[in-house]
N, CA, C, O and CB atoms as a CASP TS submission, in Angstrom:
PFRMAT TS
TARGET T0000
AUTHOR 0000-0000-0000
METHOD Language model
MODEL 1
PARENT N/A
ATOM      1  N   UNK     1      -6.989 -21.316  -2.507  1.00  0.00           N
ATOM      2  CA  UNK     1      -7.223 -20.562  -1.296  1.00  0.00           C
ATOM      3  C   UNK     1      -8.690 -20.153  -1.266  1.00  0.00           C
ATOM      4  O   UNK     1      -9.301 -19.854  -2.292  1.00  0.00           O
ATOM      5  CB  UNK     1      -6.287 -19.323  -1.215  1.00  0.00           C
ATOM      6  N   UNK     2      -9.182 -20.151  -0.163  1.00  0.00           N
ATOM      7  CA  UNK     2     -10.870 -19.867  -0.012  1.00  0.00           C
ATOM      8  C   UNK     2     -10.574 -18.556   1.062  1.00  0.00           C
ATOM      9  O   UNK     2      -9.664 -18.557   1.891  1.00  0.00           O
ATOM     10  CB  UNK     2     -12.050 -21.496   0.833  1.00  0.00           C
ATOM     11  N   UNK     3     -11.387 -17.628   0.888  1.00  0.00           N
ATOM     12  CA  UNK     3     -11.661 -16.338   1.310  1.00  0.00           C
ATOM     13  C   UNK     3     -12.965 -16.177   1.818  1.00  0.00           C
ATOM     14  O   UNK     3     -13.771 -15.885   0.934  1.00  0.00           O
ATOM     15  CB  UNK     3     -11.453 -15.454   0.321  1.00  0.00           C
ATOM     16  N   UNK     4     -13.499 -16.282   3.092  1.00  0.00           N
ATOM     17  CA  UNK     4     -14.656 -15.637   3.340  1.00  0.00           C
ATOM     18  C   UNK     4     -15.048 -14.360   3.478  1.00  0.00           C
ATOM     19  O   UNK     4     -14.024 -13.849   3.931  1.00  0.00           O
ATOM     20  CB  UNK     4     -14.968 -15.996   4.122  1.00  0.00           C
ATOM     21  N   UNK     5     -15.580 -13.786   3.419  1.00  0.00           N
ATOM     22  CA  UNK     5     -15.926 -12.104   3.437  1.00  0.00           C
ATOM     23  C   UNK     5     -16.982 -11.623   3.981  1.00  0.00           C
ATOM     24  O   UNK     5     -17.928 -12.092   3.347  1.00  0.00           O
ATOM     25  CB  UNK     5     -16.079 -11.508   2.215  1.00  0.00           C
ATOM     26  N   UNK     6     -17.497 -10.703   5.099  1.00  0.00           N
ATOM     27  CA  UNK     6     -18.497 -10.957   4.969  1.00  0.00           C
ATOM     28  C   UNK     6     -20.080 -10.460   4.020  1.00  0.00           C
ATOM     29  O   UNK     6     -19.919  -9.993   2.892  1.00  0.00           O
ATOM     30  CB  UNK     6     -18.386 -10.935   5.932  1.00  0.00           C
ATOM     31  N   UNK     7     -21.163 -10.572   4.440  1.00  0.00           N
ATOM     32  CA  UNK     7     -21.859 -10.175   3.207  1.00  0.00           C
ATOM     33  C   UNK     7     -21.992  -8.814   2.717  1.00  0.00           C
ATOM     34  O   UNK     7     -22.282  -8.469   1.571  1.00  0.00           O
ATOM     35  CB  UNK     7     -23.046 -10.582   3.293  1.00  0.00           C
ATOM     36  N   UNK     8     -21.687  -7.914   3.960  1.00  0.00           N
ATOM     37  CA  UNK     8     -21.480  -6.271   3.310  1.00  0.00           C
ATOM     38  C   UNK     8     -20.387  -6.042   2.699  1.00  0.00           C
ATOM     39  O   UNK     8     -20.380  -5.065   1.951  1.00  0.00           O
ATOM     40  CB  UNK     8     -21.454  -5.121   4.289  1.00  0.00           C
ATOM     41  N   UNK     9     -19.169  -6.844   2.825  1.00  0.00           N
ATOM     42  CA  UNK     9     -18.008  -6.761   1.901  1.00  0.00           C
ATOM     43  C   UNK     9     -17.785  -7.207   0.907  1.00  0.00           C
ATOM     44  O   UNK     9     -16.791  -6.836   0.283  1.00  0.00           O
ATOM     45  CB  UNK     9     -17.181  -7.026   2.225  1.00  0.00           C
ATOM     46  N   UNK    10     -18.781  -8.321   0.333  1.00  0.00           N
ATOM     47  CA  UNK    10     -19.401  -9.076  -0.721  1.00  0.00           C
ATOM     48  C   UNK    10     -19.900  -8.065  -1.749  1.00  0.00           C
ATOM     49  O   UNK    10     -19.405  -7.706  -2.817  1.00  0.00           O
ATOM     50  CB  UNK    10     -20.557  -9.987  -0.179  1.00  0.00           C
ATOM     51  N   UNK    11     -20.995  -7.717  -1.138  1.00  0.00           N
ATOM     52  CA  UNK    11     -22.306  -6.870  -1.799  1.00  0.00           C
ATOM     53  C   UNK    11     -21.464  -5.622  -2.346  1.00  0.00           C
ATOM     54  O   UNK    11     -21.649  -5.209  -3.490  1.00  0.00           O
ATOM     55  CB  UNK    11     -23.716  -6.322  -0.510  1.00  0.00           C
ATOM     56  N   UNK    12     -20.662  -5.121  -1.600  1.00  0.00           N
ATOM     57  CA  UNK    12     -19.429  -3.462  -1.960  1.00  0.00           C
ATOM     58  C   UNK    12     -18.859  -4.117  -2.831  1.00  0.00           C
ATOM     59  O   UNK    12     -18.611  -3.538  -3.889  1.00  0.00           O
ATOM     60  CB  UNK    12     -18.058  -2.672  -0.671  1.00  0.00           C
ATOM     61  N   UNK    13     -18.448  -5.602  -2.660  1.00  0.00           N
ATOM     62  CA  UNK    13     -17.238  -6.299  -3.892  1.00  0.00           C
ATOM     63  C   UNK    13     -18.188  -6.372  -5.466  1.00  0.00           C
ATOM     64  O   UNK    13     -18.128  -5.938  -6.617  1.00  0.00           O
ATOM     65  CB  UNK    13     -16.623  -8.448  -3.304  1.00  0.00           C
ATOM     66  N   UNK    14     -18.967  -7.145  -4.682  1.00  0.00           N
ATOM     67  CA  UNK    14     -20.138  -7.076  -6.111  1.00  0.00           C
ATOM     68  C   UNK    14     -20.793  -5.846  -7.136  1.00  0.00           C
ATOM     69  O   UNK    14     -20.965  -5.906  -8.353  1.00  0.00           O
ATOM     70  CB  UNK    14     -21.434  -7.549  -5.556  1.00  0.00           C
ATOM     71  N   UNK    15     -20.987  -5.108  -6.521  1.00  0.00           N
ATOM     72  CA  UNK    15     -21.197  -3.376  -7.106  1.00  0.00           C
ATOM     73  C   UNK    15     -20.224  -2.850  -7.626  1.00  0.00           C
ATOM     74  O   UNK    15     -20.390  -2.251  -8.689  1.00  0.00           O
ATOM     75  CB  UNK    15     -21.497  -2.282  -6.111  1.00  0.00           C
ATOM     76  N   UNK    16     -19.095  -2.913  -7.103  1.00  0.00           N
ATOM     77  CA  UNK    16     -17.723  -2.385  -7.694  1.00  0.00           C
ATOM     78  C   UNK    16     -17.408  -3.398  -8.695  1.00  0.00           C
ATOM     79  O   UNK    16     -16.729  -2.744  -9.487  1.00  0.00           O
ATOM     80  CB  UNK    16     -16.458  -2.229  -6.580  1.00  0.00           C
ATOM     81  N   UNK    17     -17.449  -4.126  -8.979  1.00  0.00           N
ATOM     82  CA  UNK    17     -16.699  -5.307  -9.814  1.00  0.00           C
ATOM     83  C   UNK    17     -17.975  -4.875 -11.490  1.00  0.00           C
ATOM     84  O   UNK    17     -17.678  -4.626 -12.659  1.00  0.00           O
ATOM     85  CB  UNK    17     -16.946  -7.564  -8.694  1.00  0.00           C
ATOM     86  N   UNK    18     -19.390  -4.975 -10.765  1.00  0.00           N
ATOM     87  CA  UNK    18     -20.359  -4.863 -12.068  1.00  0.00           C
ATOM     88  C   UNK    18     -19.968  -3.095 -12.588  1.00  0.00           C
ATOM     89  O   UNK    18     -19.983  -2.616 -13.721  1.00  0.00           O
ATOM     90  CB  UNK    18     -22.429  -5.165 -11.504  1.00  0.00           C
ATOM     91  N   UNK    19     -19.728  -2.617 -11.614  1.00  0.00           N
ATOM     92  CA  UNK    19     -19.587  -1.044 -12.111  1.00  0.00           C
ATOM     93  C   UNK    19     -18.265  -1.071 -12.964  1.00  0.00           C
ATOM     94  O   UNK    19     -18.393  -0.433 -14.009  1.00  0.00           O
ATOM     95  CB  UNK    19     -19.432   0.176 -10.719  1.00  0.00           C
ATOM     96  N   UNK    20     -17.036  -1.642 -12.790  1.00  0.00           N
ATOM     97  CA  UNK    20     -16.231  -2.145 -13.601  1.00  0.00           C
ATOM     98  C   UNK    20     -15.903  -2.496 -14.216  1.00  0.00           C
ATOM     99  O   UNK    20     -14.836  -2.228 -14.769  1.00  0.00           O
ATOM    100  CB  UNK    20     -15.965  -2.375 -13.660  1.00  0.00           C
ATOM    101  N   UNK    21     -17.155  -3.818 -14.602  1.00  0.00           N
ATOM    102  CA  UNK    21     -16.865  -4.914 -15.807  1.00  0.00           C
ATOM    103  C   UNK    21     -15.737  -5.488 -15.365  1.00  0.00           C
ATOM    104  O   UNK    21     -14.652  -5.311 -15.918  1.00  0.00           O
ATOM    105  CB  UNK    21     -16.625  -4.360 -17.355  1.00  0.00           C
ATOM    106  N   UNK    22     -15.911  -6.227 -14.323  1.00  0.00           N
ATOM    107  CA  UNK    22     -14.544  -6.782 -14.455  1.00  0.00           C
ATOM    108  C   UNK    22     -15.183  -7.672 -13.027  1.00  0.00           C
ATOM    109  O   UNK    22     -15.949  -7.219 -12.176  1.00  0.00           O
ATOM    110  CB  UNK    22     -12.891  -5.526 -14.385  1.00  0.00           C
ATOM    111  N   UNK    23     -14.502  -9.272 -13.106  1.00  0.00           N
ATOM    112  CA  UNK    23     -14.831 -10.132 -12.151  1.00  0.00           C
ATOM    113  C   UNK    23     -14.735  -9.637 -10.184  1.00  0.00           C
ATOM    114  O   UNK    23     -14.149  -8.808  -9.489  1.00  0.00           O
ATOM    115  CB  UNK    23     -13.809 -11.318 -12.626  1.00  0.00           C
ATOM    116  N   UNK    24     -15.305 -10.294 -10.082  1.00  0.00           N
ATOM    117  CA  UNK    24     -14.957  -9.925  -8.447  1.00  0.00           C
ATOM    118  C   UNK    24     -13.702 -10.523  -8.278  1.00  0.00           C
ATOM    119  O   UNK    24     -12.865  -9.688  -7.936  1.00  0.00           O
ATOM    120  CB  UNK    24     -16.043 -10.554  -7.219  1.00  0.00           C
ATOM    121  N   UNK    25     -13.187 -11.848  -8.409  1.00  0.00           N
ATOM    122  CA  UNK    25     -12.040 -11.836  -8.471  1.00  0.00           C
ATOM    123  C   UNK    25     -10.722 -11.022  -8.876  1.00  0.00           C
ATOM    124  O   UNK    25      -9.611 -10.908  -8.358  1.00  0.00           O
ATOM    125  CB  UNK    25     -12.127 -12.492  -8.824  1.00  0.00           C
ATOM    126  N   UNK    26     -11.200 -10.615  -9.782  1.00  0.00           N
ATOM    127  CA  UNK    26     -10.015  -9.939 -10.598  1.00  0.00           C
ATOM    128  C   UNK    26     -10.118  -8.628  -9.675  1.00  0.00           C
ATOM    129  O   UNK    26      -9.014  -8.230  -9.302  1.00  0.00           O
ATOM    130  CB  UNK    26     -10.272  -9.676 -12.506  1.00  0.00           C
ATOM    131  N   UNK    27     -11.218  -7.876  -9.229  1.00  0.00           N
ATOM    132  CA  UNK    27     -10.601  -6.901  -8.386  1.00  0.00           C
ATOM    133  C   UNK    27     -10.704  -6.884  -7.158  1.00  0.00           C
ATOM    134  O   UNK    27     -10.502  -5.828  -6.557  1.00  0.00           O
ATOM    135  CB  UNK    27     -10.885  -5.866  -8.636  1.00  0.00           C
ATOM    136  N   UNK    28     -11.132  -8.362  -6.301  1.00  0.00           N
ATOM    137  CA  UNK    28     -10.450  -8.504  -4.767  1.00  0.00           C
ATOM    138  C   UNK    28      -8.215  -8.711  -5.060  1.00  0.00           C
ATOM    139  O   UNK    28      -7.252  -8.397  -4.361  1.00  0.00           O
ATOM    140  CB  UNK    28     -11.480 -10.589  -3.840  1.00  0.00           C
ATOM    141  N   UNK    29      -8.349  -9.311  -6.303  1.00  0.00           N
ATOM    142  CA  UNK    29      -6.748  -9.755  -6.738  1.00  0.00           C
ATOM    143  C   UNK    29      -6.206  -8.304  -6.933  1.00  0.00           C
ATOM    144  O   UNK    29      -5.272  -7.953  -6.213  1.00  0.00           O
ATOM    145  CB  UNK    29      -6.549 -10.837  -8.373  1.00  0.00           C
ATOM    146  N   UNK    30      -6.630  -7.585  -7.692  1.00  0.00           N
ATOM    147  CA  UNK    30      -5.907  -5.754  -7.698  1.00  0.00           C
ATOM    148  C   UNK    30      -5.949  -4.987  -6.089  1.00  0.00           C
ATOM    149  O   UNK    30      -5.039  -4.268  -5.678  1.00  0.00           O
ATOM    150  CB  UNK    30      -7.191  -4.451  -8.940  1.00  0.00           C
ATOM    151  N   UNK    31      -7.247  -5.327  -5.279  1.00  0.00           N
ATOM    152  CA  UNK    31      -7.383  -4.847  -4.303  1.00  0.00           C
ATOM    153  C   UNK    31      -6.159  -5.134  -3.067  1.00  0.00           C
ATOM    154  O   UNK    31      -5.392  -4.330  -2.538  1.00  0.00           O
ATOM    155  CB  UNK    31      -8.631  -5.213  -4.098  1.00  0.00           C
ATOM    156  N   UNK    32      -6.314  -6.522  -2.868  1.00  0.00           N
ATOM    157  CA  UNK    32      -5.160  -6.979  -1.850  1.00  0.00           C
ATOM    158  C   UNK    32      -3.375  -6.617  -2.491  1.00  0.00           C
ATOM    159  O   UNK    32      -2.438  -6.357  -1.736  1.00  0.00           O
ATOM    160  CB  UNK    32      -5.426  -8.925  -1.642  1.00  0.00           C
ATOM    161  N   UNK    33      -3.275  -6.692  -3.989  1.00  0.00           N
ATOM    162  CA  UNK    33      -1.967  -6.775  -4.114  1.00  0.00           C
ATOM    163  C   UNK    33      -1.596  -5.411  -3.905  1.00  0.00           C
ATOM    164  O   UNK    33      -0.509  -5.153  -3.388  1.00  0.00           O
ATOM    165  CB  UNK    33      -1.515  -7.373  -5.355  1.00  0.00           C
ATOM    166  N   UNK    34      -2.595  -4.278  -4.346  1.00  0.00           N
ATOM    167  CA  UNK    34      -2.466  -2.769  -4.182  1.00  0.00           C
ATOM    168  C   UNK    34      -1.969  -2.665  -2.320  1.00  0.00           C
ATOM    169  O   UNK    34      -1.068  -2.001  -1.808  1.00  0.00           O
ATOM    170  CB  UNK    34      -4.289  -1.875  -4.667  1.00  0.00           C
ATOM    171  N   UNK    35      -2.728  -3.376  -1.836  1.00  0.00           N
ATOM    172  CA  UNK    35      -2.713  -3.011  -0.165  1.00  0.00           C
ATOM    173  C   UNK    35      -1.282  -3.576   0.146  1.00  0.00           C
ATOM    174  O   UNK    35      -0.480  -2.924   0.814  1.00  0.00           O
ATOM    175  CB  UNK    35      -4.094  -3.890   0.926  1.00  0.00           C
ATOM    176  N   UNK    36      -0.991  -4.842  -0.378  1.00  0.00           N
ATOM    177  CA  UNK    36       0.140  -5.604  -0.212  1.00  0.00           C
ATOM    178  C   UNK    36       1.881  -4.517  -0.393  1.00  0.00           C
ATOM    179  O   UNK    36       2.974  -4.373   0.156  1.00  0.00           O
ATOM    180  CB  UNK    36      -0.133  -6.914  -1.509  1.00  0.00           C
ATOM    181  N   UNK    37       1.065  -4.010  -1.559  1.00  0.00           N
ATOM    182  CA  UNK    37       2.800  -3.017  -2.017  1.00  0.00           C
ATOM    183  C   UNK    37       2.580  -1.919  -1.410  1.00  0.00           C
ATOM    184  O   UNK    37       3.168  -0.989  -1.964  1.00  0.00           O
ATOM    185  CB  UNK    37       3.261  -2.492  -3.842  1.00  0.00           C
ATOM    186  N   UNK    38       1.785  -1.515  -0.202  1.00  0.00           N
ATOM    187  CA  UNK    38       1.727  -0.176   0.031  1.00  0.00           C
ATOM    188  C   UNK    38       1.988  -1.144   1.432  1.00  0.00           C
ATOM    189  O   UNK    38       2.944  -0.447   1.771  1.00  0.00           O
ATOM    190  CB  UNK    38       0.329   1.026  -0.424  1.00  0.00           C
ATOM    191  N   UNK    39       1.932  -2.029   2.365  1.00  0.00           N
ATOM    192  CA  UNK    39       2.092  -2.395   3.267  1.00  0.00           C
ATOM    193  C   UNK    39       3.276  -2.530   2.948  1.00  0.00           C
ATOM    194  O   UNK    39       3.375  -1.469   3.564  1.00  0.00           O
ATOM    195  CB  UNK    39       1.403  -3.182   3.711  1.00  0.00           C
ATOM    196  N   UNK    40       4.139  -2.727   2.656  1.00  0.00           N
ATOM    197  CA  UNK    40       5.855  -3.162   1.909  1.00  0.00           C
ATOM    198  C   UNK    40       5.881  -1.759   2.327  1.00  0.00           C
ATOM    199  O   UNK    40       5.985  -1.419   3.506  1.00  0.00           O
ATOM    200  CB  UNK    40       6.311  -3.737  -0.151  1.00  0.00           C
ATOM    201  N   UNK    41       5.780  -0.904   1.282  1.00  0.00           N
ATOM    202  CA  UNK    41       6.470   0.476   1.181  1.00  0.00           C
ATOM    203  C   UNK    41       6.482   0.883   3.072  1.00  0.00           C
ATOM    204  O   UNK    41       7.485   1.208   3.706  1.00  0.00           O
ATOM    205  CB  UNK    41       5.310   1.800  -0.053  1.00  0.00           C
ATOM    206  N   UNK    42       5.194   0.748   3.577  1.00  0.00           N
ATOM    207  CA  UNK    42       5.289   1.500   4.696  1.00  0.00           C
ATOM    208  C   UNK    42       5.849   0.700   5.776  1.00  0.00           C
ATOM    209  O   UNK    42       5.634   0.908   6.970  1.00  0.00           O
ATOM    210  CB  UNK    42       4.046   2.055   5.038  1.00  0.00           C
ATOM    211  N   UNK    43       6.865  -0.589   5.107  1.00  0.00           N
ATOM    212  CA  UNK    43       7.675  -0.848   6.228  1.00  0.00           C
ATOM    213  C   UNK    43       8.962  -0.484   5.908  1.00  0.00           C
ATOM    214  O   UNK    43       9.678   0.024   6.771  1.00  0.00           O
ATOM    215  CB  UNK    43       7.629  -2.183   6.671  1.00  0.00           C
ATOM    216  N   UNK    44       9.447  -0.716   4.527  1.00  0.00           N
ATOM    217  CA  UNK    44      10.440  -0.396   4.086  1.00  0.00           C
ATOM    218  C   UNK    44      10.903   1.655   4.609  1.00  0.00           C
ATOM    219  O   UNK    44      11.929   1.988   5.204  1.00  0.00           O
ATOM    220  CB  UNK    44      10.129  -0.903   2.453  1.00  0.00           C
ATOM    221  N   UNK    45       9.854   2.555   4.167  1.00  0.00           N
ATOM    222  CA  UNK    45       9.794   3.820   5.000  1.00  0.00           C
ATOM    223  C   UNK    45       9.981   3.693   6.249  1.00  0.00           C
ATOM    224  O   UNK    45      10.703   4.639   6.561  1.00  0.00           O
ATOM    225  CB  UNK    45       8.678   4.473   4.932  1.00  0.00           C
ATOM    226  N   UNK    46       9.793   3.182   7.000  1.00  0.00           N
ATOM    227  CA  UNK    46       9.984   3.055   8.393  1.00  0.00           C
ATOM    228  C   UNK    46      11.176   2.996   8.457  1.00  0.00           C
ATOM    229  O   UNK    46      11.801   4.025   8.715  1.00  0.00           O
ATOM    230  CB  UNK    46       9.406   2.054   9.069  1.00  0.00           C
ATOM    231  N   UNK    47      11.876   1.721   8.231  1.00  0.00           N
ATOM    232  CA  UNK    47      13.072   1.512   8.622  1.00  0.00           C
ATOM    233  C   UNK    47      13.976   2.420   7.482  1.00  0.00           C
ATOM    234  O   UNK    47      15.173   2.268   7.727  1.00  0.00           O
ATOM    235  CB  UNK    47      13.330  -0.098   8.717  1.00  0.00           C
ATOM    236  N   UNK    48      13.782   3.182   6.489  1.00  0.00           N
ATOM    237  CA  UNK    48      14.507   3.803   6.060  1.00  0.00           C
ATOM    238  C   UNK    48      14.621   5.158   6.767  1.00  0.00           C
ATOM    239  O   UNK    48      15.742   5.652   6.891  1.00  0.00           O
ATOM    240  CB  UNK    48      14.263   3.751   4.903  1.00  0.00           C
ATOM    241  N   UNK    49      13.497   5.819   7.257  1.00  0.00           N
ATOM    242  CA  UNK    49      13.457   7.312   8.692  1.00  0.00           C
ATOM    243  C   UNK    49      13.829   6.877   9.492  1.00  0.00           C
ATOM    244  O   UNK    49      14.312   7.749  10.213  1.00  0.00           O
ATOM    245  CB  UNK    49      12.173   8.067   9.387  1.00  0.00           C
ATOM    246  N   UNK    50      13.973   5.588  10.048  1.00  0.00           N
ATOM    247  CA  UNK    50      15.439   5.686  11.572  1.00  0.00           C
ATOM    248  C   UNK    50      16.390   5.512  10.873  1.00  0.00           C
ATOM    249  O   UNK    50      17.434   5.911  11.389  1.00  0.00           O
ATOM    250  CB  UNK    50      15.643   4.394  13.019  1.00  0.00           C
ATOM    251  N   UNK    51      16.502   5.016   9.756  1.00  0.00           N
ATOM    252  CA  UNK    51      18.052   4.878   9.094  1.00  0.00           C
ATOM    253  C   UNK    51      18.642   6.367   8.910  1.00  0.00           C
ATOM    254  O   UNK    51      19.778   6.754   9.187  1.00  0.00           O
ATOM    255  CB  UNK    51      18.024   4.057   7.424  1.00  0.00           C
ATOM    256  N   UNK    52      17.669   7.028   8.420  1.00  0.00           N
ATOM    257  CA  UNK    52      18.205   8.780   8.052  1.00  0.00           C
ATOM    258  C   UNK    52      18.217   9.444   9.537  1.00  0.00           C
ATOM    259  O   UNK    52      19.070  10.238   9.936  1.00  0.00           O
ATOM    260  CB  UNK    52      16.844   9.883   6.845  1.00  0.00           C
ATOM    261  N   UNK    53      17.118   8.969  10.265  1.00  0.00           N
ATOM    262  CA  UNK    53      17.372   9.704  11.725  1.00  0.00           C
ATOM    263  C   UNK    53      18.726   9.569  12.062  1.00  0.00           C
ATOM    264  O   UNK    53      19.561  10.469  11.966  1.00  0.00           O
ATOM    265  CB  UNK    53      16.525   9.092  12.972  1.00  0.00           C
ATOM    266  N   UNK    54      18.939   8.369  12.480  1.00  0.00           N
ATOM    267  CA  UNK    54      20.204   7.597  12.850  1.00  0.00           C
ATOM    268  C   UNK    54      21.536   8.971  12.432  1.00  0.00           C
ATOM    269  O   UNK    54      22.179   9.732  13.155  1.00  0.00           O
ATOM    270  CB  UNK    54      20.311   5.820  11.672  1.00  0.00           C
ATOM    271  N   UNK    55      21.494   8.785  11.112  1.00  0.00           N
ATOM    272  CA  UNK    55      22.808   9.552  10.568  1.00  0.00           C
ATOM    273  C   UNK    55      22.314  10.736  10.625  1.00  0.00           C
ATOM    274  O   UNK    55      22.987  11.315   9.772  1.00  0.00           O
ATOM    275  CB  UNK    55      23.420   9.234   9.102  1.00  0.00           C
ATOM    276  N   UNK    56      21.704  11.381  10.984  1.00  0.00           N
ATOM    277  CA  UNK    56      21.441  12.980  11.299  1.00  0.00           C
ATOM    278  C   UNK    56      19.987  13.531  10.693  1.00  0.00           C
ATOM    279  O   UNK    56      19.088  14.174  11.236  1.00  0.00           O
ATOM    280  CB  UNK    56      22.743  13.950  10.534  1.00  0.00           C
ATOM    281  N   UNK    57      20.138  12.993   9.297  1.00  0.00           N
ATOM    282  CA  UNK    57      18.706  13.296   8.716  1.00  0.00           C
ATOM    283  C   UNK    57      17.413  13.628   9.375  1.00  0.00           C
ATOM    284  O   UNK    57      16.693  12.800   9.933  1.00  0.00           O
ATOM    285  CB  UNK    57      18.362  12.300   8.079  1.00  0.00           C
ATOM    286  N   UNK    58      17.201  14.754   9.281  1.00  0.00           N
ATOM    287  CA  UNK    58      15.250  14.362  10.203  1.00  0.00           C
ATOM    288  C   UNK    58      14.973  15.802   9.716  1.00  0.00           C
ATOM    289  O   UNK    58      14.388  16.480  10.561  1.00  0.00           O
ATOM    290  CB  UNK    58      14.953  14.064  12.691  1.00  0.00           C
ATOM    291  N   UNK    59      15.180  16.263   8.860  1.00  0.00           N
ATOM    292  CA  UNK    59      14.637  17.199   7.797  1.00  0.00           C
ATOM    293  C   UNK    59      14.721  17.388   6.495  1.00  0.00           C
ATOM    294  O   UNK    59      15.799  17.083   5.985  1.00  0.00           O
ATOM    295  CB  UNK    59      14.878  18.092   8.002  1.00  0.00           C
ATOM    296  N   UNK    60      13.681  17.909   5.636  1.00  0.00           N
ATOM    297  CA  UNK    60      13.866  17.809   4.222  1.00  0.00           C
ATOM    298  C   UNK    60      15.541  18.360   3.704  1.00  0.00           C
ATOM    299  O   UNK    60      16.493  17.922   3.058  1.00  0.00           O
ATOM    300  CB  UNK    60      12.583  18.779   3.543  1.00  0.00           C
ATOM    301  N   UNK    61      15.226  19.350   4.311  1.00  0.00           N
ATOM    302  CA  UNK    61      16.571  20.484   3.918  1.00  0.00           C
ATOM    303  C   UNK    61      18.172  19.340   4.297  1.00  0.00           C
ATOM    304  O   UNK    61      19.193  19.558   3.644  1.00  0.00           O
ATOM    305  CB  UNK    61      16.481  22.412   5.444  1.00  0.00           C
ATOM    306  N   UNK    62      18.162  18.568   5.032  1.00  0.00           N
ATOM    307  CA  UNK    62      18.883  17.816   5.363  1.00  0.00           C
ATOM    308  C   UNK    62      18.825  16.603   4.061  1.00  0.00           C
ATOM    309  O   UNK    62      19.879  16.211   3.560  1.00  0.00           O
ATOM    310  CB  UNK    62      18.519  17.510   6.790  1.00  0.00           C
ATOM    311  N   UNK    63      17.802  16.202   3.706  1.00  0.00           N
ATOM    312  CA  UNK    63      17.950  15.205   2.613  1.00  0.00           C
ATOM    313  C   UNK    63      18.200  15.337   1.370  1.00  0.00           C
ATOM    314  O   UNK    63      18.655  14.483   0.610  1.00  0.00           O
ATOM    315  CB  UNK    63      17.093  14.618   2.508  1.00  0.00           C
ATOM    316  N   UNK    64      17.727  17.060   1.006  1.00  0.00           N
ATOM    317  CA  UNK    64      18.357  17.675  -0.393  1.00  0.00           C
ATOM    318  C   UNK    64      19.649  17.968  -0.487  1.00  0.00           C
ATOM    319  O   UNK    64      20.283  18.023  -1.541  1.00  0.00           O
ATOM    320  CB  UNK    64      17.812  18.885  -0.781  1.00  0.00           C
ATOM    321  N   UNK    65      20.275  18.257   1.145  1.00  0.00           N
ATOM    322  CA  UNK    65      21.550  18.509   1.525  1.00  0.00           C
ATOM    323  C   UNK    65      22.566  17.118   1.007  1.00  0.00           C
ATOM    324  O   UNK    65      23.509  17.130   0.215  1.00  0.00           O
ATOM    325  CB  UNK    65      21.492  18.795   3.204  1.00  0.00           C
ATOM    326  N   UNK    66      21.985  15.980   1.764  1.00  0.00           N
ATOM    327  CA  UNK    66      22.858  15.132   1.515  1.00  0.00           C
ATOM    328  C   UNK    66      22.493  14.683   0.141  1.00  0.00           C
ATOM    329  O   UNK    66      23.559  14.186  -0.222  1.00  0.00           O
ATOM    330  CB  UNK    66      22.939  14.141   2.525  1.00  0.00           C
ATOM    331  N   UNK    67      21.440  14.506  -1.117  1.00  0.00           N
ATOM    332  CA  UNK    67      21.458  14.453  -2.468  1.00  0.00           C
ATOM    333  C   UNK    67      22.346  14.886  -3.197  1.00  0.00           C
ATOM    334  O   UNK    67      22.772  14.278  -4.178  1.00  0.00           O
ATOM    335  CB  UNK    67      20.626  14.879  -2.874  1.00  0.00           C
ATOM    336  N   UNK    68      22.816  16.205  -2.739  1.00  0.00           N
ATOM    337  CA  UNK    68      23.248  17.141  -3.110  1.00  0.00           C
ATOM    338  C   UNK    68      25.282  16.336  -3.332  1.00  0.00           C
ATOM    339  O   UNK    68      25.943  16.413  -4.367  1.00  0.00           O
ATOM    340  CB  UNK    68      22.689  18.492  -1.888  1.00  0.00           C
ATOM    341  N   UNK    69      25.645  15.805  -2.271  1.00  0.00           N
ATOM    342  CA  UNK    69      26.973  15.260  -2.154  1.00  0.00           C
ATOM    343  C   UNK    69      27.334  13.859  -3.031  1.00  0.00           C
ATOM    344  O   UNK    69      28.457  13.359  -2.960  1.00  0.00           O
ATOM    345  CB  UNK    69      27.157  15.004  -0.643  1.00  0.00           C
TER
END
């Protein structure tokens, strides 16, 4: 896979990577997979708050409530 970037996102990749010790690769690869599992989570959250809306849920006190059973 080829990635273009452009050169101010390069130059930020490059500074961070030497400040690191660690390849630019290796932390565009930590960077995207970090974004990747937090893009997951915030779909999976989504559809889990209409799921709790749905059944009544739409407050904390309501979700310790139903833990609670």
């Amino acid at each position: 896979m080829t990635l273009r970037i452009p050169d101010e996102l390069d130059q930020a990749l490059e500074r961070q990577s030497a400040g690191l010790g660690i390849s630019k690769t290796d932390l565009a690869l930590e960077a995207l997979s970090r974004y990747l599992r937090i893009a997951e989570f915030r779909t999976l959250r989504t559809k889990l708050v209409a799921r709790a809306q749905a059944g009544g849920i739409d407050t904390d006190e309501n979700v310790f409530e139903a833990l609670k059973q």
